[in-house]
C-alpha positions in Angstrom: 14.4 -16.2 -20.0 10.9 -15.2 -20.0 10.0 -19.2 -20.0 7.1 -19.4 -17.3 6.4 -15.9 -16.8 5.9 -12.3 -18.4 8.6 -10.2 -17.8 8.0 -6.2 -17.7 10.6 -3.9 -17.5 8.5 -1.1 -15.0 9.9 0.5 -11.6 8.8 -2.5 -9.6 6.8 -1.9 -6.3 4.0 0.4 -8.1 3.3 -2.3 -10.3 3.0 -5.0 -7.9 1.0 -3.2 -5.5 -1.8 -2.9 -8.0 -1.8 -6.8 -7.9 -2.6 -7.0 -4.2 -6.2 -8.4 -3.5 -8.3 -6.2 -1.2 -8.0 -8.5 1.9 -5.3 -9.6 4.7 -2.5 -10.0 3.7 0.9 -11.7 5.1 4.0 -9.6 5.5 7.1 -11.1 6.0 10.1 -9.1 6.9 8.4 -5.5 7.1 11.6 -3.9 8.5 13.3 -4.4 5.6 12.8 -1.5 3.0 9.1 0.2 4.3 7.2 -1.3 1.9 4.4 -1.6 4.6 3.8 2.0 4.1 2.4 1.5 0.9 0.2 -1.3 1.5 -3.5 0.4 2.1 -4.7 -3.3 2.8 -5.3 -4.7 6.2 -1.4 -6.6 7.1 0.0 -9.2 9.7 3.2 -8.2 9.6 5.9 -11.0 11.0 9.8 -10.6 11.5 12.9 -11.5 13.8 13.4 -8.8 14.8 11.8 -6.7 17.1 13.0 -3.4 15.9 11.2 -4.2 12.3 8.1 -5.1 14.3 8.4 -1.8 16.4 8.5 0.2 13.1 5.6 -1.7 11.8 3.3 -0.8 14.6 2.2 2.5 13.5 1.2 0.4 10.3 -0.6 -2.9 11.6 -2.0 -3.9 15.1 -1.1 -7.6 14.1 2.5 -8.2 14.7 4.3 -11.6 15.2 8.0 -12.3 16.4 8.8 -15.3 14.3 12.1 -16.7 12.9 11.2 -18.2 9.2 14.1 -20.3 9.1 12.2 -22.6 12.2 9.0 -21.9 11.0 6.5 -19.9 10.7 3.0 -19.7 13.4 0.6 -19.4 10.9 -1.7 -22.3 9.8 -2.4 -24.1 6.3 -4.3 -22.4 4.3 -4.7 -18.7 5.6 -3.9 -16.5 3.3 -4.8 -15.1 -0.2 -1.5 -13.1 -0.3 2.2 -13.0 0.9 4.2 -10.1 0.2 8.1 -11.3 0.9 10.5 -8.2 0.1 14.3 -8.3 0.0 13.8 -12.0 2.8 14.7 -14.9 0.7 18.1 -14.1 -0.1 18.8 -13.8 3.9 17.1 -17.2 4.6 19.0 -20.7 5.5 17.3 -22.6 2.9 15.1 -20.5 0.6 13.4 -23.3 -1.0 12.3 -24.7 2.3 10.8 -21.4 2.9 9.0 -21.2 -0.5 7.6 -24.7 0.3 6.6 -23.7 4.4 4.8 -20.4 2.2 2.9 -22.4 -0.2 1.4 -24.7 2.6 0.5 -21.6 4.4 -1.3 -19.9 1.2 -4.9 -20.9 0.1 -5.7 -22.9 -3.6 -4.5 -20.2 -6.3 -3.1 -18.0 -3.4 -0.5 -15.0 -4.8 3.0 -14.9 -3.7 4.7 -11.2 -4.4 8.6 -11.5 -3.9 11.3 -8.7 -4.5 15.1 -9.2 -4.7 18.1 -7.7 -5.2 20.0 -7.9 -8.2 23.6 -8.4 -8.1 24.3 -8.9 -11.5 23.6 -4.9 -12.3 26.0 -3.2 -13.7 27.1 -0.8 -10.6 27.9 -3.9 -8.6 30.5 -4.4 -11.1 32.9 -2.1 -9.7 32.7 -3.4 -5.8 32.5 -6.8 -4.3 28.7 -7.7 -4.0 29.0 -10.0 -0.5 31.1 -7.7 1.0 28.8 -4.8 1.3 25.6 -7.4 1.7 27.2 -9.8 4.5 23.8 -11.0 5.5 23.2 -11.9 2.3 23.2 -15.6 1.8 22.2 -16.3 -1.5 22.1 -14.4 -4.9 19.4 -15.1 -7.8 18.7 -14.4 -11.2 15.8 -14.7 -13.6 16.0 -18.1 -14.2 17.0 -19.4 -11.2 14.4 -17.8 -8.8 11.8 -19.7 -11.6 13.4 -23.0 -11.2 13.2 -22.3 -7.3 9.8 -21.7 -7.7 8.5 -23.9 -10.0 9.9 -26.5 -7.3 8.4 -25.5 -4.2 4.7 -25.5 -6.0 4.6 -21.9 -7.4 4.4 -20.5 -11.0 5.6 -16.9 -11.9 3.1 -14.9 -13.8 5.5 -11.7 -14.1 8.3 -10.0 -13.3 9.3 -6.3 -12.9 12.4 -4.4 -13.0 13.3 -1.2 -10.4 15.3 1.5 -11.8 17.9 3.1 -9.4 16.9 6.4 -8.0 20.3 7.5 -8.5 19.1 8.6 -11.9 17.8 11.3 -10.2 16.0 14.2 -12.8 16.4 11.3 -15.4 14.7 8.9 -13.0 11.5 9.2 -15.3 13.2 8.9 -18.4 14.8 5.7 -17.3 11.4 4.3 -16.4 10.1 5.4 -20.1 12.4 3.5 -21.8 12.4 0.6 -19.4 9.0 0.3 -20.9 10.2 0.5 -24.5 13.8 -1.5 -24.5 13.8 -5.1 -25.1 14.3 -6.9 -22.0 18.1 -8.1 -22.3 19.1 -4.1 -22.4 16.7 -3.1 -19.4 17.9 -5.6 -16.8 21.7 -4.8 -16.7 20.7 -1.5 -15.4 17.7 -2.8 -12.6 19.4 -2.9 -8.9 16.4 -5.3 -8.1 13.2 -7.0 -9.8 10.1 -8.4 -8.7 7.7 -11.1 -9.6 4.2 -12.3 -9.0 3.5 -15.8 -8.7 0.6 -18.1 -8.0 0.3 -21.4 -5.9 0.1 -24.0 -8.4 -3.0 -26.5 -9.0 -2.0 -30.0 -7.6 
């Protein structure tokens, strides 16, 4: 499983947060679950809908309407950094997406990209696409490292949330996510992230 990457069972948006570079960086879908707040680093902040970008104006003065799925405004080579939370699995073709991404990064650029994970055990008990029906597409470790590896990405690492609904035990959880070998941690992560890089041609 960890083939290509490292994976670390942490709570997943402090860690990757610390890996953002002190410069613009690309926001896609900043409506989705407020991660913009967080981000101290200058943003351009792009999404469909113009709720999301309402929301995100209190956060960033740059602000694009842009559909992904027919491509996105920006040109080649722009960007150091694109931060894509909870998008991917909401897109027509998520490889096509990865691929428009990579053009749009510069040489050794970082690509941070959280997902849901439907495989956890609580979504055991109720019908996954059902509650998600916007939710096109479902991916697990290794297949969100296949899709990368073939749209010109490698992952460095991954990271595991824990739910909130562990509530006083919350920090607990997040202790022994640290300790437990990998194959116990990720039944009980509702999503993961990962950090890749734009690989050398």
């Amino acid at each position: 499983m960890n083939k290509g990457g490292v994976l670390k069972p942490r709570t997943g948006l402090k860690a990757v947060l610390s890996h953002l570079p002190e410069e613009l960086i690309l926001v896609i879908g900043p409506g989705i679950n407020g991660e913009l707040n967080y981000i101290r680093q200058p943003t351009v902040a792009i999404d469909i809908d113009p709720r999301a970008l309402k929301a995100a104006k209190s956060k960033t003065r740059h602000l694009v309407m842009a559909d992904i799925n027919q491509g996105l405004p920006i040109k080649p080579n722009s960007f150091s950094c694109i931060f894509l939370s909870h998008v991917l699995e909401h897109l027509d073709s998520p490889i096509e997406a990865l691929r428009q991404i990579n053009g749009i990064l510069k040489e050794s650029g970082i690509l941070i990209i959280g997902l849901p994970h439907e495989g956890w055990l609580v979504e055991k008990f109720h019908k996954y696409y059902q509650n998600h029906p916007d939710h096109l597409y479902s991916f697990s470790l290794n297949g969100i490292l296949r899709l990368l590896s073939s749209s010109g990405f490698k992952a460095n690492e991954f990271y595991f949330d824990m739910p909130y609904r562990f509530g006083p035990f919350l920090r607990i959880a997040i202790y022994l996510a640290n300790k437990l070998p990998i194959w116990l941690v990720y039944p009980f992560a509702p999503s993961f992230w990962l950090i890749a890089r734009k690989s050398d041609k």
